[in-house]
VEXVEXKE-181667 format. One record per residue (C-alpha): x, y, z; residue number from 1. Coordinates in pm, whole numbers, plus 32768, in hexadecimal, padded with zeros to 4 digits. Layout:
! VEXVEXKE-181667
px->X, py->Y, pz->Z, marro->NUM
...
//
This chain:
! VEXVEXKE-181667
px->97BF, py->54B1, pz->606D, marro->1
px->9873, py->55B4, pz->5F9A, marro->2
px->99C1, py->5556, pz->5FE7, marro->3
px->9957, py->53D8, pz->5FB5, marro->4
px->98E6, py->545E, pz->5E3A, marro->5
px->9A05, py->54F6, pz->5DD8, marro->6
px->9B16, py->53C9, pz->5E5A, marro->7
px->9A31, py->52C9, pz->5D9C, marro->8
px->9A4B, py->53A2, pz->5C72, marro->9
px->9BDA, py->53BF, pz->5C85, marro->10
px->9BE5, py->5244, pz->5CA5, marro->11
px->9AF8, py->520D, pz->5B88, marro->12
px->9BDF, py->5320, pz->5AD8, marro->13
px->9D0D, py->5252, pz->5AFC, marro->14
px->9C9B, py->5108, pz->5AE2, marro->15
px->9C1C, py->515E, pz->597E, marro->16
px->9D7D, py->5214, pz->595D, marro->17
px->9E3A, py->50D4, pz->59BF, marro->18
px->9D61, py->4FDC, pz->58D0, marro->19
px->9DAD, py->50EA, pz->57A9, marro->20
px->9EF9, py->50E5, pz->5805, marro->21
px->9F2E, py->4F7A, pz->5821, marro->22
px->9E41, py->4F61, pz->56D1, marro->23
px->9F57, py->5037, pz->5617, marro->24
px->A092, py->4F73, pz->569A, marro->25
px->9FE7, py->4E03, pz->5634, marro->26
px->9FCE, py->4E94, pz->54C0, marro->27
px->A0EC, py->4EF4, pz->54B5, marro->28
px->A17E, py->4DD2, pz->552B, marro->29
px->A0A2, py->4D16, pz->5469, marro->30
px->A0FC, py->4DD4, pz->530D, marro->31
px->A28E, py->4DF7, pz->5364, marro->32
px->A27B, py->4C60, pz->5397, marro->33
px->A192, py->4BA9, pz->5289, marro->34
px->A2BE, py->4AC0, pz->522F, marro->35
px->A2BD, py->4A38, pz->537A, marro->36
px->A14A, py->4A0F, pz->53A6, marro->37
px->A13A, py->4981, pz->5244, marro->38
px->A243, py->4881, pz->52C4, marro->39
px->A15F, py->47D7, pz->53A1, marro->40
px->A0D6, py->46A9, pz->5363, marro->41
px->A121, py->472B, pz->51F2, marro->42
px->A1B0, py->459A, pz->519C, marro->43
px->A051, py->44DD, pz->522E, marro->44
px->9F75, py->45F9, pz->516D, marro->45
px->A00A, py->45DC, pz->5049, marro->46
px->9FE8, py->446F, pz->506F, marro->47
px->9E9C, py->444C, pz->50F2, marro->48
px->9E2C, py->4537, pz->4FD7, marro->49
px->9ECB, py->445A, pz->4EE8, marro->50
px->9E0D, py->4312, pz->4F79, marro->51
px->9CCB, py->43B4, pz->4F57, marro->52
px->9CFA, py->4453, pz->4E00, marro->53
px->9D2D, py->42DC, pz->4DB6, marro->54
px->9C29, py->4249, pz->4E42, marro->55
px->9B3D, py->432C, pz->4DD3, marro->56
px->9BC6, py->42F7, pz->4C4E, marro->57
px->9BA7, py->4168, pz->4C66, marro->58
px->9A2C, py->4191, pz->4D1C, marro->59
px->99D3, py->4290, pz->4C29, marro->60
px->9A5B, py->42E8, pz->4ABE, marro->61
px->9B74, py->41EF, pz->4A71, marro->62
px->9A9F, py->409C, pz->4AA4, marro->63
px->9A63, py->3F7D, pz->4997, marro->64
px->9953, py->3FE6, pz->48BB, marro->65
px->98DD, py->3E6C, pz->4828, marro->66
px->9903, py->3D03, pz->48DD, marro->67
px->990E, py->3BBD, pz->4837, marro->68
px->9915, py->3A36, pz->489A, marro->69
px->9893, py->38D0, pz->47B7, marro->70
px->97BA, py->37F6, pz->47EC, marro->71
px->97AD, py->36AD, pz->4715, marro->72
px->98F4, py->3746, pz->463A, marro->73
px->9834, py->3889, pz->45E2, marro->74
px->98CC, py->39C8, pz->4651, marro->75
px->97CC, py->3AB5, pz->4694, marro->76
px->97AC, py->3C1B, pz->4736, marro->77
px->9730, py->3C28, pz->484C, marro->78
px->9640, py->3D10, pz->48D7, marro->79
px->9538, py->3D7D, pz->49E1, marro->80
px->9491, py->3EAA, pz->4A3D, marro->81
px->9453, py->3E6E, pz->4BCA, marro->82
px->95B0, py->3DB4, pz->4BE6, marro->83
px->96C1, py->3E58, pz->4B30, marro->84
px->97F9, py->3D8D, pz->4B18, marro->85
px->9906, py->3E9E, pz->4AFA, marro->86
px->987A, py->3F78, pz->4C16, marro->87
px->985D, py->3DEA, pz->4CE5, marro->88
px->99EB, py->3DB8, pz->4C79, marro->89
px->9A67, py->3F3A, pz->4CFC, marro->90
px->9977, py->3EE8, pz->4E6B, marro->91
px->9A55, py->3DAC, pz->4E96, marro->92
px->9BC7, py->3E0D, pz->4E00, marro->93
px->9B80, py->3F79, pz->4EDB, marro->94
px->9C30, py->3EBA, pz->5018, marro->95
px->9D14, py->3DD7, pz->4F8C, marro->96
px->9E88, py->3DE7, pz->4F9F, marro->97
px->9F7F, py->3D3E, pz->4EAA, marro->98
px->A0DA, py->3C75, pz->4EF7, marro->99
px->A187, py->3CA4, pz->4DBA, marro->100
px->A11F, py->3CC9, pz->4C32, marro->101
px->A1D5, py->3BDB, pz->4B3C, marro->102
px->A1B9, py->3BE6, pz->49B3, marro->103
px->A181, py->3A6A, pz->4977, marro->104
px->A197, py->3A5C, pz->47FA, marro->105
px->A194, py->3B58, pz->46AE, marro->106
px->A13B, py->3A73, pz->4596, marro->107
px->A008, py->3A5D, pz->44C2, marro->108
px->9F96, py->3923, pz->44F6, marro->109
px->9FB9, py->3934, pz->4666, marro->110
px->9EFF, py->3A72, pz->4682, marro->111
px->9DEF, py->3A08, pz->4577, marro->112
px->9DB7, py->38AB, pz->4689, marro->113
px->9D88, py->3997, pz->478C, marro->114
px->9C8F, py->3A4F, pz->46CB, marro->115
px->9BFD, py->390C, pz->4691, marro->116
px->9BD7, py->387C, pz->47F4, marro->117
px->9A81, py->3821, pz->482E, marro->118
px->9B00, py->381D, pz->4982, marro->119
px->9B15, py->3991, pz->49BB, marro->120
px->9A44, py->3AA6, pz->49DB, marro->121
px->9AD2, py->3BC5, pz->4921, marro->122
px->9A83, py->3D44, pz->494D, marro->123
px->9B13, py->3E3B, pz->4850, marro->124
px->9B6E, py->3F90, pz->4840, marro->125
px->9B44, py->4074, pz->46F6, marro->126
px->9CCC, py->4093, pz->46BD, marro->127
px->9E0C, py->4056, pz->477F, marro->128
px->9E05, py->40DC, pz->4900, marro->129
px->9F24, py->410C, pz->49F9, marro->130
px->9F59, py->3FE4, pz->4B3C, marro->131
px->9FB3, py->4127, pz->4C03, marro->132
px->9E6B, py->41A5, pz->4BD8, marro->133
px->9DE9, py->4081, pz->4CDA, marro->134
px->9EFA, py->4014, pz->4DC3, marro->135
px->9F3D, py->405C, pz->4F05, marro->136
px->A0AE, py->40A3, pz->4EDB, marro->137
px->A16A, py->415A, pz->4DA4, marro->138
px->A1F6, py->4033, pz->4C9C, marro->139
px->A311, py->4103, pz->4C57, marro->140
px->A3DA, py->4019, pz->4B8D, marro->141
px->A2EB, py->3FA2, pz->4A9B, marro->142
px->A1A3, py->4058, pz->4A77, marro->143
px->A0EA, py->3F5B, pz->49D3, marro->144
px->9FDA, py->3FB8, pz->48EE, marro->145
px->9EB1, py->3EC3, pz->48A0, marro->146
px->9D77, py->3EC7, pz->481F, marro->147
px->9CC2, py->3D7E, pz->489E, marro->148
px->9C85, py->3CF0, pz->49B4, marro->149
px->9C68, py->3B70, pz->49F4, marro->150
px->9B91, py->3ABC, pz->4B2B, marro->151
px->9C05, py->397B, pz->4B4D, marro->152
px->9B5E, py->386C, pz->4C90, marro->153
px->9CA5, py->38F1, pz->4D27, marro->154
px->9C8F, py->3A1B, pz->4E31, marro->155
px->9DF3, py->3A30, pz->4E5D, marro->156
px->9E39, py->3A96, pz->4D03, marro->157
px->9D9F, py->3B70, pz->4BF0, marro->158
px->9E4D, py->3B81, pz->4A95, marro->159
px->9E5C, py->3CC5, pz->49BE, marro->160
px->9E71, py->3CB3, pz->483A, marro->161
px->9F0E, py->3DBE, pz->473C, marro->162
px->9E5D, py->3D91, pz->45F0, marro->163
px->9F94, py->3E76, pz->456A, marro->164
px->A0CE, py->3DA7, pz->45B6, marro->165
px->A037, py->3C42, pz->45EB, marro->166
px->A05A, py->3C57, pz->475A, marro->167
px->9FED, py->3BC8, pz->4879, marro->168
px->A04B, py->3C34, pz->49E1, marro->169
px->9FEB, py->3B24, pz->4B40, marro->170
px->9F7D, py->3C1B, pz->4C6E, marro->171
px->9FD0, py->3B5C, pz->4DAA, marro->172
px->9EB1, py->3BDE, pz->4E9B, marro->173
px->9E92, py->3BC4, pz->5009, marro->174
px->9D0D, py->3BBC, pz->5092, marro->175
px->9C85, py->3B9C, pz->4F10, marro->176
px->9B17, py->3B42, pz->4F44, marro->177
px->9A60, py->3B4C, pz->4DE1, marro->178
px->9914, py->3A46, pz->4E19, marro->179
px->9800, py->3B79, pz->4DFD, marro->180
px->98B2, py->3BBD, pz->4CBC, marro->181
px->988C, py->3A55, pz->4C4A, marro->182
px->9735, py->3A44, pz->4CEB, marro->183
px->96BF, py->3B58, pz->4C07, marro->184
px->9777, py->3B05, pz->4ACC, marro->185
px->96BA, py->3986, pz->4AD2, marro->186
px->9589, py->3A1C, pz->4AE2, marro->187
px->959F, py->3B2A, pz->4A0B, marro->188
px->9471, py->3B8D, pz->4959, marro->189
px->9509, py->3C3F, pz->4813, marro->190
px->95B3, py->3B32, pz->4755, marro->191
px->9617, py->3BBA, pz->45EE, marro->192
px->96C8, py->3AD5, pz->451F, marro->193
px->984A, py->3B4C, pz->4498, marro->194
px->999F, py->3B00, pz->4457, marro->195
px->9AE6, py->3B7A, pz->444F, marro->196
px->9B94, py->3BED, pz->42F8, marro->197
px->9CE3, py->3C84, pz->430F, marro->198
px->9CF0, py->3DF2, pz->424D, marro->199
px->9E09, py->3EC8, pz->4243, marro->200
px->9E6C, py->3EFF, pz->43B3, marro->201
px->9DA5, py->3E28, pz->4491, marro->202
px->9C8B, py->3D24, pz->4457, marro->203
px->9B35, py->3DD5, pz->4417, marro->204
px->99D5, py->3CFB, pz->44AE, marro->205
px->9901, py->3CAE, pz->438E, marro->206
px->979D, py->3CA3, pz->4365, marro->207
px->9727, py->3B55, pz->42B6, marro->208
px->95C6, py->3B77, pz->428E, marro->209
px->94EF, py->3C9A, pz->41E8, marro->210
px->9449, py->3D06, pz->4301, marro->211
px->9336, py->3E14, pz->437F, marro->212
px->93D1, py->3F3A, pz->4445, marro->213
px->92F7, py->3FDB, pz->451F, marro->214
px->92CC, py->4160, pz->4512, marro->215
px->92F3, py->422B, pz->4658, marro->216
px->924A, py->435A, pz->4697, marro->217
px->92CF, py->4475, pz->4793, marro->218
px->92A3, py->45D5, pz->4836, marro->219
px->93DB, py->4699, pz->4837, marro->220
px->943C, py->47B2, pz->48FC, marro->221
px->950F, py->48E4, pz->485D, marro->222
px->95FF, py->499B, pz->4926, marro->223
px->9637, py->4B14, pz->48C6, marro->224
px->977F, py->4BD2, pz->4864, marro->225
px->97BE, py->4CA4, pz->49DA, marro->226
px->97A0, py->4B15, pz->4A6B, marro->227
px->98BA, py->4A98, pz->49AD, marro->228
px->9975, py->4C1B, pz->49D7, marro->229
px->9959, py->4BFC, pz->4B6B, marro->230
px->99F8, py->4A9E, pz->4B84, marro->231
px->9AE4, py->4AB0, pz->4A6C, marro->232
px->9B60, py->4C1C, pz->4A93, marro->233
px->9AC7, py->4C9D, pz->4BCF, marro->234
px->99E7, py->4DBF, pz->4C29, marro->235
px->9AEC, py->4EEE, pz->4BF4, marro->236
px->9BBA, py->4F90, pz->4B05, marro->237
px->9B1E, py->4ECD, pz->49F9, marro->238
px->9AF1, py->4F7D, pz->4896, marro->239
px->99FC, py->4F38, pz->477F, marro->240
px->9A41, py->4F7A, pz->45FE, marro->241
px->9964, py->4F1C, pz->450F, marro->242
px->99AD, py->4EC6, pz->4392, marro->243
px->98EA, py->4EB2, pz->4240, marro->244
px->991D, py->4D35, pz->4209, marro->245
px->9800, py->4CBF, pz->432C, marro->246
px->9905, py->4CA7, pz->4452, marro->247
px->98F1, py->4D7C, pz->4585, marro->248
px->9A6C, py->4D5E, pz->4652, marro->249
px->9A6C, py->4D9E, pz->47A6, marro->250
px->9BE4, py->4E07, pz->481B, marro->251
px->9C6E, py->4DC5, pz->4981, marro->252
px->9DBB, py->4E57, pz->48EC, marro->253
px->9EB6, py->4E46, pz->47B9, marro->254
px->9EFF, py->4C93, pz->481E, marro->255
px->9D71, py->4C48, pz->488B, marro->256
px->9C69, py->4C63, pz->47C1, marro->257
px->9B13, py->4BAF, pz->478F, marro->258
px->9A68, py->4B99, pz->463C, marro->259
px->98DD, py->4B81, pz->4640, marro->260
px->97F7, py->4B59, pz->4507, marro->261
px->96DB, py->4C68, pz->44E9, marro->262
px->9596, py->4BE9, pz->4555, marro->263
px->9516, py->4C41, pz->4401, marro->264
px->95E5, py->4B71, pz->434E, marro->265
px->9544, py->4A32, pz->4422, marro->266
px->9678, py->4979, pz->4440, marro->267
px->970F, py->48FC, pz->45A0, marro->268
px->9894, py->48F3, pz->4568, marro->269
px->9958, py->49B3, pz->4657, marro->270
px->9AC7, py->49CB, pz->4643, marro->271
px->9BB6, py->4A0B, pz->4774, marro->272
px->9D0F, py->4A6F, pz->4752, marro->273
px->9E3D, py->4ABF, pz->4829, marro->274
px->9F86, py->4B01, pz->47C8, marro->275
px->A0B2, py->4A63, pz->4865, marro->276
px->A235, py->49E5, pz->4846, marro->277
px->A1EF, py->487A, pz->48A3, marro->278
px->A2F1, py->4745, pz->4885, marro->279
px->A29A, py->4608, pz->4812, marro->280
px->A1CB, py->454E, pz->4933, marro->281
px->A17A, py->43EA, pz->4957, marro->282
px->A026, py->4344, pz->48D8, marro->283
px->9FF7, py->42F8, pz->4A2C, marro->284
px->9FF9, py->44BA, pz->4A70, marro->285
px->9F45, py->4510, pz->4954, marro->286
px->9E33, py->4404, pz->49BB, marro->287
px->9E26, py->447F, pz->4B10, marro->288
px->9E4A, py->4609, pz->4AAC, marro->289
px->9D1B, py->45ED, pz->49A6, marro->290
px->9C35, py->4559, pz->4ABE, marro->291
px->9C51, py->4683, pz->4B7B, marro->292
px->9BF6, py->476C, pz->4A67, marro->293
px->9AAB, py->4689, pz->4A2C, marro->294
px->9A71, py->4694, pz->4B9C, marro->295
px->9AD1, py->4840, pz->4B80, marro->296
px->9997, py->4822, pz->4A5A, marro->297
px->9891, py->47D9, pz->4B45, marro->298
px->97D1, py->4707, pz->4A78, marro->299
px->9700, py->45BD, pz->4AE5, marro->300
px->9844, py->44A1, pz->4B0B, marro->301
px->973D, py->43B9, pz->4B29, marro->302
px->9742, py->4300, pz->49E1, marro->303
px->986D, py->439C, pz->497B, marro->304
px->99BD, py->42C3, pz->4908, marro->305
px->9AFD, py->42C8, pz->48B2, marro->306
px->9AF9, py->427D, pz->4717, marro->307
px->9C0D, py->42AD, pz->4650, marro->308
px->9D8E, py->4328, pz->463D, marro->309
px->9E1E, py->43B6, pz->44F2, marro->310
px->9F35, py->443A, pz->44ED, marro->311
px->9F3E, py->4553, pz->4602, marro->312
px->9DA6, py->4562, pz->45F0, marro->313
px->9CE4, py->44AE, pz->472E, marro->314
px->9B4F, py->4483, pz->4707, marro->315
px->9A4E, py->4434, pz->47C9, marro->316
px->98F3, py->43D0, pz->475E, marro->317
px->97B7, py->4361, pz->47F3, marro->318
px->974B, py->41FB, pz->47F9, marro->319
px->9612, py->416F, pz->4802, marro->320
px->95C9, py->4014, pz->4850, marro->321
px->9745, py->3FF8, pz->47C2, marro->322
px->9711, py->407C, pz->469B, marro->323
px->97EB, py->41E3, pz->464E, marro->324
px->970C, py->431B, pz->45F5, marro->325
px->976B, py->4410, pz->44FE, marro->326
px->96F6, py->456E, pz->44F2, marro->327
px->9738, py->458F, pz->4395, marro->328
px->97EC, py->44B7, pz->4256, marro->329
px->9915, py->44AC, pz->4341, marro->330
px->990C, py->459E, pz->4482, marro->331
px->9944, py->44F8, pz->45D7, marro->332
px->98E3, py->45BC, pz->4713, marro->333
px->9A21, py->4619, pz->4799, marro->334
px->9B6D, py->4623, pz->46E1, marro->335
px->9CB2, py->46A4, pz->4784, marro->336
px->9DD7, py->46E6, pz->46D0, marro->337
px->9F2A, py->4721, pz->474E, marro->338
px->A071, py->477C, pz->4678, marro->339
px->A191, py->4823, pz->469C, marro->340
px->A0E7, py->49A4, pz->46B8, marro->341
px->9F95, py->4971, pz->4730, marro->342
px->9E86, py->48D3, pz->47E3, marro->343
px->9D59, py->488C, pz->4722, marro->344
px->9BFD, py->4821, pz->4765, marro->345
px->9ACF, py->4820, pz->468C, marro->346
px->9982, py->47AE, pz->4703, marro->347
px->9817, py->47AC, pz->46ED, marro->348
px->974B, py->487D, pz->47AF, marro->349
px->9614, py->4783, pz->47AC, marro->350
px->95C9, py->4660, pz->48AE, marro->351
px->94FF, py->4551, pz->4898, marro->352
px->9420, py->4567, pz->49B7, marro->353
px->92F0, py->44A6, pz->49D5, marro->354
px->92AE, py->4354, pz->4903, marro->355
px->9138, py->4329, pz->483D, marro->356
px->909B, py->41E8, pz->484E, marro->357
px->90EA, py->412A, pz->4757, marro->358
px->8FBF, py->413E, pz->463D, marro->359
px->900D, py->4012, pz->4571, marro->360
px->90F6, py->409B, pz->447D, marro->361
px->921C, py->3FF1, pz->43BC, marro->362
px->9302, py->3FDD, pz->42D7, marro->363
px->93B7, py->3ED9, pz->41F0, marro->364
px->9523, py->3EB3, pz->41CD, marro->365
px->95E1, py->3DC7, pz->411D, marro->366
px->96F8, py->3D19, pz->4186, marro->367
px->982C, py->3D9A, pz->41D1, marro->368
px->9905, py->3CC1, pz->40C0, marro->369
px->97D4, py->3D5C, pz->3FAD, marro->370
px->984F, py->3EBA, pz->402F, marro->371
px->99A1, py->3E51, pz->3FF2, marro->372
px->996F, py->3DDB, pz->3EBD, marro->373
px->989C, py->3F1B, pz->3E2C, marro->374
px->99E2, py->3FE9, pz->3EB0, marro->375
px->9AC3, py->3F1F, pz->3DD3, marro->376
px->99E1, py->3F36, pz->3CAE, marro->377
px->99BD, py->40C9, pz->3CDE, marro->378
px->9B47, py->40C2, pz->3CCB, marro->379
px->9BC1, py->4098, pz->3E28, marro->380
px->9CF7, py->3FD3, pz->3E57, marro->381
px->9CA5, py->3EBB, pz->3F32, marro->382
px->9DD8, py->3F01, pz->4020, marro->383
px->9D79, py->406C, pz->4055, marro->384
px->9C57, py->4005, pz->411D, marro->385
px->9C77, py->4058, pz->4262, marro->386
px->9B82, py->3FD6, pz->4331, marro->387
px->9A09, py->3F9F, pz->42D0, marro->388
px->98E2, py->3FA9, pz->43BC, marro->389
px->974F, py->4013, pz->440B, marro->390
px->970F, py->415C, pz->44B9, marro->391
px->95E7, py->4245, pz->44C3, marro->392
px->95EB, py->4391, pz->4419, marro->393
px->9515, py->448A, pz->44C2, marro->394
px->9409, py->452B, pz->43C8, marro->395
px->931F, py->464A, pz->4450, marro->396
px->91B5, py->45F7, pz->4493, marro->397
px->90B6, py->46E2, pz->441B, marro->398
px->8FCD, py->46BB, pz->44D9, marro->399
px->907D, py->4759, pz->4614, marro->400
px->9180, py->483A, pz->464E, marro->401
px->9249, py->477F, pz->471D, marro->402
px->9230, py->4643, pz->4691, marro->403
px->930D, py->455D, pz->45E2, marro->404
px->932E, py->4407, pz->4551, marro->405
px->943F, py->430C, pz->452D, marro->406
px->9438, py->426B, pz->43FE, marro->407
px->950F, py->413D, pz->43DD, marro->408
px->9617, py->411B, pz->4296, marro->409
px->9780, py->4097, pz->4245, marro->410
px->9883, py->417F, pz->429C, marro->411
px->99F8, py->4145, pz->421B, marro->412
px->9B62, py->41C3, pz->425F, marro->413
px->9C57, py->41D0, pz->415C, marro->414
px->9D73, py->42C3, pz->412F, marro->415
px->9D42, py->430E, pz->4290, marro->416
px->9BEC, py->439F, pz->426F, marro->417
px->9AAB, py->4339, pz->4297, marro->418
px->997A, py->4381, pz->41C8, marro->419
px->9829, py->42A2, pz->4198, marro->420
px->9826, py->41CB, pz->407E, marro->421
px->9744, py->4297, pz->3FB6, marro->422
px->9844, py->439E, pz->3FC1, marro->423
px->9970, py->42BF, pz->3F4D, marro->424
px->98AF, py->4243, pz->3E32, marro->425
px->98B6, py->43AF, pz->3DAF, marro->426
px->9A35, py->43B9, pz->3DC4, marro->427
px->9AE2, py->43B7, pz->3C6C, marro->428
px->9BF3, py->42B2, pz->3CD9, marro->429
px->9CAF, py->42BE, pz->3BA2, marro->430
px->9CEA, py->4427, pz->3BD6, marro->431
px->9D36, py->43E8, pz->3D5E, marro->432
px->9E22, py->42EC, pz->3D0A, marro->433
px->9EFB, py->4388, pz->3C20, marro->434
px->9EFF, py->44AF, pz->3D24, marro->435
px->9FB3, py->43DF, pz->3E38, marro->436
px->A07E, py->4321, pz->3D3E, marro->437
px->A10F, py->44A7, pz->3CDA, marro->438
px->A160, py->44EA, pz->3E1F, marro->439
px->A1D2, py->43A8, pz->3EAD, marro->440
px->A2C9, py->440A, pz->3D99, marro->441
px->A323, py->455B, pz->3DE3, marro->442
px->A370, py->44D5, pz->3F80, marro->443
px->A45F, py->43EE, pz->3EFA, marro->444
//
C-alpha cells in the first residue's frame, strides 16, 4: 500500500508538472503570435461587426422621427401611439435588398410634386442622413444623402428626397413588402393638419391651426458622476481635480478627461473630452462613430434620436409622440463633436423614465406662419430661419423630486442654433446683424 502511495503521488507530481509546462509554452506561443491569431477570420468580424452596428443604428437611433400622407388634398401628420409608423417602416425595410439607386431629377418643381403626391406616404428624418447607414453593401461611388422618404403602391421601389439640393433618388428594391405600413398610415388616429413651406435649407411642416398641446408629466432617473467615470474613463488610474467655478474634472490622463457639474450647483451638463490627431472623415463615419459614444453613455436609447448636424456637432434628443424634448432653451441629450484635435461629447445625465398619466393639461400654440411672422417683426431676417417646429421643454415639478414636465412651445434654428422662441424674441437683431455683416467682411 505504501509503495502504491508514493507512485500515485509521482504521477500526480508530473502530470501537474506537464500541464504547467504545456500551460507556459501555449502563452508563449500565444503572446509571440497575436498577428496571426488576429488574422483569423479578422475580414468576416470586421464585417459582421459592421452589419450589426448597422442594423442596430437603423432599428434604433437613426429612424424617421414624423410620418405623413393626404387624404381629400390635405397633408396631414400622421400619428398613433399603439402603431407607430417609423418604427412599422424600419420592421419592413430591415430585410430588404436594393438593385441599384438612381437620382431621377434635381429641380424644384419636380421635387416640390413629389412632396405633393397624395399618393405617397412620406416619413422624415430631422436633417440629412447617409444611404450607407441602411444598405446592405457600401455605395462607394456616390453616398447619397437624403432626408425623406417616399412610399409609393409600388414595393419594388422607394424614392428618397434631399430638401438641400432639390433631389430625388429611385431605390430599385428586391422583396419590398410595405402594406402594414400602409395599413397603419390609413388608419391613423393622430391626424394634425400642415403644410410644407420652404425655409432656408429644406422645407419646414407647418402647423395651420392654433391648437391645444397636451402637457406630459415624467419621473426621471439621475445617474451619478463615478457612473459616467467607469464607462467613459474606466475604473483605474483616473484623477479628480476640482475648481472654484462649480466643475469637478475627472482625468484619465493629459488627452481624456470628463467634466461633471457639482451637485450643488443643480445643473446636469457633463462634458467629455479626448484629445486626438484625426483627418477629415466622411458624414457617413462621424454618424456611425457618434452612435457608439451614445451607446458608451449608457443611457435609456429608447426614445432617443438622431436630431441635428451643424457643422462638426451631432445631437440626439428624445422624442415623444414625435415631438423633440429639450432639457433646456436649447440642450439636446447627447451631442458629439468631432474636429480636427478632439472628440467631444456633452450630455445630460437625466433620463426620462416612467410617463404620468396624462391629467388634462394643455397648452395653446399658434401657428407656425404666426411664429414666423413675430420672428420677422422682432428683427429676424426671414432667410436666416432655419427650420421652425413644436417640442417640449422639460420644467421641474415641485411636487416630487424626480419629476418633470414637458411643456410644449415653438422652438427655432437660425444661425445654426436653436433657442425657443421666447428666447429669440430677446435677441437684439440689429446688433446681431451688423456683427455678421463685420465679419462676413473681414473673411473676404
Amino acid at each position: 500500500m505504501k509503495s502504491k502511495f508514493k507512485l500515485g503521488d509521482a504521477l500526480l507530481l508530473l502530470g501537474t508538472v506537464a500541464v504547467f509546462v504545456l500551460s507556459i509554452v501555449l502563452w508563449i506561443f500565444i503572446m509571440t503570435n497575436d498577428q496571426y491569431f488576429n488574422h483569423i477570420n479578422q475580414t468576416n468580424r470586421v464585417t459582421e461587426q459592421t452589419k450589426n452596428r448597422r442594423d442596430r443604428i437603423a432599428s434604433n437611433l437613426y429612424i424617421p422621427t414624423n410620418s405623413y400622407g393626404f387624404r381629400n388634398g390635405q397633408l396631414y401628420r400622421l400619428y398613433d401611439a399603439k402603431k407607430n409608423l417609423p418604427l412599422e417602416f424600419v420592421k419592413e425595410i430591415k430585410g430588404v435588398r436594393y438593385r441599384s439607386i438612381n437620382k431621377i431629377s434635381t429641380g424644384k418643381t419636380q421635387y416640390e410634386k413629389m412632396l405633393h403626391d397624395e399618393n405617397c406616404i412620406q416619413l422624415s428624418f430631422p436633417k440629412e442622413v447617409s444611404i450607407n447607414l441602411f444598405t446592405r453593401k457600401s455605395v462607394k461611388k456616390d453616398d447619397v444623402q437624403f432626408r425623406r422618404v417616399f412610399v409609393t403602391d409600388s414595393n419594388n421601389y422607394l424614392y428618397l428626397g434631399n430638401d438641400k439640393t432639390y433631389t430625388v433618388y429611385r431605390v430599385h428594391l428586391i422583396k419590398g413588402n410595405f402594406s402594414k405600413l400602409r395599413n397603419y398610415a390609413s388608419r391613423a388616429q393622430g391626424r394634425v393638419p400642415v403644410e410644407f413651406v420652404r425655409l432656408k435649407n429644406c422645407y419646414e411642416v407647418f402647423f395651420t391651426k392654433q391648437d391645444h398641446w397636451k402637457i406630459y408629466s415624467y419621473l426621471t432617473n439621475t445617474q451619478t458622476d463615478s457612473y459616467f467615470v467607469s464607462r467613459l474613463l474606466g475604473t483605474t488610474n483616473v484623477t479628480t481635480r476640482s475648481n472654484k467655478k462649480g466643475w469637478t474634472t475627472y482625468s484619465l490622463n493629459y488627452y481624456t478627461n470628463l467634466r461633471a457639474p457639482k451637485a450643488k450647483t443643480e445643473r446636469h451638463d457633463f462634458h467629455y473630452t479626448r484629445y486626438e490627431k484625426r483627418k477629415g472623415i466622411s458624414l457617413n463615419d462621424q454618424l456611425l462613430e457618434s452612435v457608439d459614444f451614445v451607446h458608451k453613455l449608457g443611457l435609456s436609447e429608447q426614445d432617443l434620436r438622431y436630431f441635428d448636424t451643424v457643422n462638426d456637432s451631432i445631437s440626439y434628443i428624445n422624442y415623444i409622440e414625435g415631438i423633440p424634448v429639450f432639457w433646456d432653451e436649447s440642450s439636446p441629450q447627447v451631442a458629439t463633436t468631432f474636429t480636427e484635435d478632439t472628440v467631444k461629447v456633452d450630455f445630460n445625465n437625466t433620463d426620462l423614465q416612467i410617463p404620468i398619466p396624462f391629467d388634462g393639461q394643455t397648452k395653446t400654440l399658434p401657428t407656425s406662419t404666426a411664429v414666423m411672422q413675430r420672428l420677422v417683426n422682432a428683427g429676424m431676417r426671414k432667410d436666416e430661419i432655419q427650420r421652425i417646429i413644436v417640442a417640449f421643454k422639460v420644467e421641474k415639478d415641485n411636487s416630487h423630486d424626480h419629476l418633470v414636465n414637458l411643456v410644449p412651445g415653438y422652438y427655432v434654428k437660425a444661425y445654426d442654433e436653436w433657442k425657443s422662441l421666447a428666447e429669440w424674441e430677446k435677441i437684439d437683431f440689429l446688433a446681431l446683424n451688423k456683427y455678421r455683416q463685420t465679419l462676413t467682411e473681414e473673411g473676404k
